[in-house]
N, C-alpha and C positions, 0 to 999 in steps of 0.2 A: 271250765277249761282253764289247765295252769298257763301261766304269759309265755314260758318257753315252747310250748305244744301250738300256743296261737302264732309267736312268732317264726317257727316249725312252718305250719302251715302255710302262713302267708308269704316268708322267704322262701323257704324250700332248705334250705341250709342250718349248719348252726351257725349261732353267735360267732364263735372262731372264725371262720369262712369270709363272714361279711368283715370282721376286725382285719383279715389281711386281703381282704379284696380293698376297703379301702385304705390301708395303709399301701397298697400298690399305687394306686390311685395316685396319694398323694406324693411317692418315690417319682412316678412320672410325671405330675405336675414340678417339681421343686426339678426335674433334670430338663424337662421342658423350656421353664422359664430361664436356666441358666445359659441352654442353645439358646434362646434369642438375647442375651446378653451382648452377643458378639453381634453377627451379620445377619441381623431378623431379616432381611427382604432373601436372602440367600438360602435361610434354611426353611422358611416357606415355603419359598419355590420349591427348593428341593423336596418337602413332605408332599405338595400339591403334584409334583413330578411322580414321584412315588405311587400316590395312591391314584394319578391315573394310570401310568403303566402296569399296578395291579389290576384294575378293573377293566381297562380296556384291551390287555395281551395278556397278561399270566393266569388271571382267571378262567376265562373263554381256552387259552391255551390244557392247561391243564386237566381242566373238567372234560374236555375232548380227549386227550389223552388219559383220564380216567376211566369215560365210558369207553372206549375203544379197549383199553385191557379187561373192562367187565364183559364185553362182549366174547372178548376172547375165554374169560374162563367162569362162563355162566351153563348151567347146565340145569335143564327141563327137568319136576319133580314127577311125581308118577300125576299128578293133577293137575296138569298141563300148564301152570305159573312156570317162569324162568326167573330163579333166583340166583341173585350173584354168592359163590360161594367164598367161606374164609380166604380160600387161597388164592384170591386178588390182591393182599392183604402182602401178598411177599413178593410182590411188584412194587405197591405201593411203598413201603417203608424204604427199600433202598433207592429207588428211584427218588423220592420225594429229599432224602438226606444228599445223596448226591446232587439233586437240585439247587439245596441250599448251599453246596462246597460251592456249586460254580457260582450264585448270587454273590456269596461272600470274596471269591479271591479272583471274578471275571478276568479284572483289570491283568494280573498277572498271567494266569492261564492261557488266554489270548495275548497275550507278550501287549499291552499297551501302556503298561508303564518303562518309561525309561530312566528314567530317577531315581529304581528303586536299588539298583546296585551302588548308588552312588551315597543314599541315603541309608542303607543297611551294610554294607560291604560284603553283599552277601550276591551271590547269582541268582539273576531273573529265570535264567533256562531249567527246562525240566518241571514247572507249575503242570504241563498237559499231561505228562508224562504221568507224576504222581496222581493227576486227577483219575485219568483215565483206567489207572494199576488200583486206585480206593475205590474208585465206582466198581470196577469187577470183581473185588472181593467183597464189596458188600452185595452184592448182587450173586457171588458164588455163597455167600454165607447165609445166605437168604434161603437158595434153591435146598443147601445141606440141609437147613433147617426144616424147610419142609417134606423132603425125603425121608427125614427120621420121622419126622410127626405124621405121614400117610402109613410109612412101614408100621409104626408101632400100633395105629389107628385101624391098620389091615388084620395085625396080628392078635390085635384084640380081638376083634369077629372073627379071624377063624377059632380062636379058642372058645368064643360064645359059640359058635356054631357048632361045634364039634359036642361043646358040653349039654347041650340041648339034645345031641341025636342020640 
């Protein structure tokens, strides 16, 4: 057995793969050690804040609201299994992007900064407004998307259909 076939094997990856897996590695250590440069007790916390508010609200959060849309668009095989189909799929992505807008610009969205007009010169108002106007279009561009893909998906069987009788 040649070394790249064993290392194959045994990693699962190529060589390249693990070369930028840990050059990742070490981008986030080298920006790691630079946040505790400053305020190590402050940005502890803050990661420990973090990763319990992931594990104790947003995960349990989400994975509920996950199965609840598979429930919603799960449909019975003629073999009596209920599998969840692709198009739970065009829930998830916009929701889950829209999730991330509100993670990332909370603070504004919900108007809880008041500094930032003063520090940008720029207006705090209307963050809801925009969120609210990208989430439905990504959520309209979703639905579009799937509507062409079931139409084209339908049209294909009935032309198989038809080519068969």
């Amino acid at each position: 057995m040649s070394a790249p076939t064993a290392f194959r094997r045994r990693y699962g990856a190529s060589p390249l793969h693990l070369l930028l897996v840990l050059a990742s590695f070490a981008l986030a250590l080298y920006a790691g050690l630079r946040l505790f440069e400053g305020d190590t007790v402050g940005v502890a916390m803050w990661f420990v804040g973090a990763a319990l508010l992931h594990d104790l609200v947003l995960l349990p959060l989400y994975s509920l609201t996950d199965r609840a849309a598979q429930a919603l668009f799960t449909r019975g095989p003629d073999d009596g299994r209920s599998t969840p189909p692709v198009s739970v799929n065009y829930v998830r992505v916009p929701g889950f992007v829209s999730g991330v807008l509100l993670l990332v610009w909370w603070p504004l969205i919900l108007e809880q900064v008041g500094h930032y007009t003063a520090a940008t010169a720029l207006p705090a108002d209307g963050f809801l407004t925009r969120w609210l106007l990208i989430t439905a279009a990504l959520f309209a561009a979703s639905a579009m998307v799937l509507i062409v893909r079931t139409w084209g998906r339908s049209r294909a069987q009935r032309q198989a259909r038809s080519a068969t009788k």
